[in-house]
Structures are given as C-alpha cells and as structure tokens.
C-alpha positions as CSV (number, residue, x, y, z in Angstrom):
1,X,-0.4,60.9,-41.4
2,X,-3.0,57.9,-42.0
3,X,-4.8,58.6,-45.0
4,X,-6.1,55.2,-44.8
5,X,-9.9,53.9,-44.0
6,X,-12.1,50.4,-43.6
7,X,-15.1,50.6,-44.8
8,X,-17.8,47.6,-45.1
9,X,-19.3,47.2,-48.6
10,X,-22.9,47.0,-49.3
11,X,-24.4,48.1,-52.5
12,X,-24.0,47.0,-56.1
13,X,-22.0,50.0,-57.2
14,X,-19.7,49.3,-53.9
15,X,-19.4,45.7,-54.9
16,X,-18.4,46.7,-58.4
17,X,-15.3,49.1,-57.4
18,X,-14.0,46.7,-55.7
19,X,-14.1,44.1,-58.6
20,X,-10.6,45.1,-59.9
21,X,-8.5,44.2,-56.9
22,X,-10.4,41.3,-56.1
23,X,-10.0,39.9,-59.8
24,X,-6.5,40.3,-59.1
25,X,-7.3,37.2,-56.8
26,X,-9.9,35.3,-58.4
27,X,-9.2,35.8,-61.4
28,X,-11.7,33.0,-62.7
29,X,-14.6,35.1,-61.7
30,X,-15.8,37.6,-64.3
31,X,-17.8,41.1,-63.4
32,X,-21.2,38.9,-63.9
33,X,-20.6,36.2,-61.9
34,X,-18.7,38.2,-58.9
35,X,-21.8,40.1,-58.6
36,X,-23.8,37.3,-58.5
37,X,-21.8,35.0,-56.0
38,X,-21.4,38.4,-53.7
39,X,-25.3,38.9,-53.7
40,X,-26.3,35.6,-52.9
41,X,-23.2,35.2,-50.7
42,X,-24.2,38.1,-48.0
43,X,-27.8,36.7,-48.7
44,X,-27.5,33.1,-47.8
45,X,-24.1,32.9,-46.2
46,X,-23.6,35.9,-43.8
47,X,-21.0,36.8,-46.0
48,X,-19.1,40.2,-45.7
49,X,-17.6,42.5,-48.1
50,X,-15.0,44.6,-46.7
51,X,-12.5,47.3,-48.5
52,X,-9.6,49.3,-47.4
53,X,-9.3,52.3,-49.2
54,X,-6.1,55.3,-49.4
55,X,-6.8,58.1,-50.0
56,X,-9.8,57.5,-51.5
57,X,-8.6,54.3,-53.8
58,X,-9.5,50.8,-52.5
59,X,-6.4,49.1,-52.0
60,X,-7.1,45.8,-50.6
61,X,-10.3,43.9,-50.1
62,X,-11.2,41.1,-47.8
63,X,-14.4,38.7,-47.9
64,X,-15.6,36.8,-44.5
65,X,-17.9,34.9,-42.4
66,X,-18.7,33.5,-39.7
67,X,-19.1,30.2,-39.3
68,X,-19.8,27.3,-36.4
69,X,-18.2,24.0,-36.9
70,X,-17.4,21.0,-34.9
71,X,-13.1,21.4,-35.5
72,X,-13.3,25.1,-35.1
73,X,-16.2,25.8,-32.7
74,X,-17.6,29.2,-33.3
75,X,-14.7,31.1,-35.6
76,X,-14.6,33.5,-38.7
77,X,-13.2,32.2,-42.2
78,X,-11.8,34.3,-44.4
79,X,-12.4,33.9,-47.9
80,X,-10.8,36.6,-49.6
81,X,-8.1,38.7,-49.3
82,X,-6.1,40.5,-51.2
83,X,-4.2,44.0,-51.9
84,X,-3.8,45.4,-55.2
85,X,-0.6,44.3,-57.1
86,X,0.3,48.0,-57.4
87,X,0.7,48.6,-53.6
88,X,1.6,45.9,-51.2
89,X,4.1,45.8,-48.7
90,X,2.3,49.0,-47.5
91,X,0.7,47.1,-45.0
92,X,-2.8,47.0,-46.2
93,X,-3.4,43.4,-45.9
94,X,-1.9,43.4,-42.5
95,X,-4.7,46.3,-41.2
96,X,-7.8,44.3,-43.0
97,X,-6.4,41.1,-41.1
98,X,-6.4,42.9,-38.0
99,X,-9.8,44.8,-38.6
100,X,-11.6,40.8,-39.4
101,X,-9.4,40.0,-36.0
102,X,-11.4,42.6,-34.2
103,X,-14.6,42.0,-35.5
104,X,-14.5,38.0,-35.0
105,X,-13.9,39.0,-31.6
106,X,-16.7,41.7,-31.1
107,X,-19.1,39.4,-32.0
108,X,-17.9,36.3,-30.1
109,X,-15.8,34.6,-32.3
110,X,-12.8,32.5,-31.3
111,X,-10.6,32.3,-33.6
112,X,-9.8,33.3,-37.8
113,X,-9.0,30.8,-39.9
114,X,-8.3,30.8,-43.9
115,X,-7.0,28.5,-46.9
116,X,-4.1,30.0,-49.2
117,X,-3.5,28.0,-52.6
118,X,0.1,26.5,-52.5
119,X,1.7,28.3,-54.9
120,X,0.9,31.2,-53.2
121,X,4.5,31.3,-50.9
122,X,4.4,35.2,-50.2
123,X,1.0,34.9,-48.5
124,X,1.6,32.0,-46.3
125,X,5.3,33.9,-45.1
126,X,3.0,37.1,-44.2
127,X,0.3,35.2,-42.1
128,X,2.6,32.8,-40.3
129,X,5.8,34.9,-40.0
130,X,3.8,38.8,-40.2
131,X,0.3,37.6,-38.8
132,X,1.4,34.4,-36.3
133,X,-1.0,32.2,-38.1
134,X,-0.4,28.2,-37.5
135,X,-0.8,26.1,-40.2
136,X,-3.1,23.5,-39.0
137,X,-4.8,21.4,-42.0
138,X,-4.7,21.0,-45.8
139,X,-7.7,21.5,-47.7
140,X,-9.4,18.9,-50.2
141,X,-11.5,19.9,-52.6
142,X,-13.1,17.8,-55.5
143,X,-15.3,19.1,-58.4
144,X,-18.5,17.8,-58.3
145,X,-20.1,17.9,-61.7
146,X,-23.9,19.2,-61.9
147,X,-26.7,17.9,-63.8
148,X,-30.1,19.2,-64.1
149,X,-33.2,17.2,-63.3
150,X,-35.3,16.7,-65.8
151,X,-39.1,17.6,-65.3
C-alpha cells in the first residue's frame, strides 16, 4: 500500500516543515534566509515549493520553475531536490522527478533540466542511469561582490 502523497507548499508554516530536509541540501541557508529567498522566490520568480510526504512526514522536497531561454526554449529547471538522509533509496526522489515531469508537461513545457554540484556522484548515477537525464553543459558560476550606493 502507498502511504505516500505530493503536495505543493504554500504558506509560511508549510515552508518551514520543510526546512529540515531541504537544509540537508543547502546547508548554507539558515531558517531566516530560506524563508526569505522562498518568499521572494515564488514572488518574483514563479518559483514552486513542492513536498513529498509518508505517512504524514515530508520526505523529500523539490524546488522549480519555469523558465524560457534561447538554449532550452520553453523548459522547467529544477533547483532543488532532495530526500531526507534518513530514507532514500525508497524512491522518493524518483516520484518528485516524475510529478515536476508531469507538470512541465501540463503546462507546455519541453523539457526539465537541472545542475548537480560535482561531488555529488550518487545524484548524477540516479538522473542519468535511474531518470535517463543527458548530461549536456557545465555550469559557471562567479561571485559577484555587492556594494551599496551611497545616497
């Protein structure tokens, strides 16, 4: 029996049970700032917040959006995804894959794409051996350092 369910996140107290698992992945990111980057995130960015829960415990969370660029066209990027440390290789991150596959396509979307560090060996086995994911680009990414303006 499936005691399993997805369920889109949307308040503030939603957001906050799933900070635990997702710290597990961005561990950078304290309570504070999550909150923050998640509300102005599904403000500014169409961002969604998405949890799998069993039996009543979220399990796995996954963060997307969709996006329109010249390389991809119209596509969905995932941004985070991850299953508690406690209980993967139950599948979990396999059914919020598939559930972001379904709703890229719903709404017109062509394709999901996503970055994974490079340390992170397990995850790129699962999506290209588990998901059939191609690995098709690196990522570059520089640190910009800000400034204010003074008035």
């Amino acid at each position: 029996m499936d005691t399993s369910a997805i369920k889109e996140l949307h308040s503030h107290k939603e957001f906050l049970e799933a900070f635990p698992v997702m710290n597990q992945l961005r561990t950078h990111l304290d309570e504070k700032a999550y909150l923050d980057l998640v509300a102005e995130a599904k403000e500014k960015d169409m961002y969604r917040l998405v949890a799998l829960y069993d039996q009543g415990e979220i399990v796995a969370v996954t963060g997307f959006k969709p996006m329109i660029t010249l390389y991809y066209g119209r596509f969905v990027w995932v941004c985070d995804l991850v299953t508690d440390k406690n209980k993967r290789s139950h599948g979990y991150g396999e059914k919020l894959l598939l559930y972001v596959q379904d709703w890229a396509k719903g709404n017109g979307y062509g394709s999901v794409a996503l970055s994974s560090g490079l340390q992170r060996t397990d995850a790129h086995r699962f999506y290209e051996e588990k998901m059939d994911y191609d690995k098709v680009s690196y990522v570059f990414k520089k640190e910009i350092s800000l400034q204010l303006k003074k008035r």
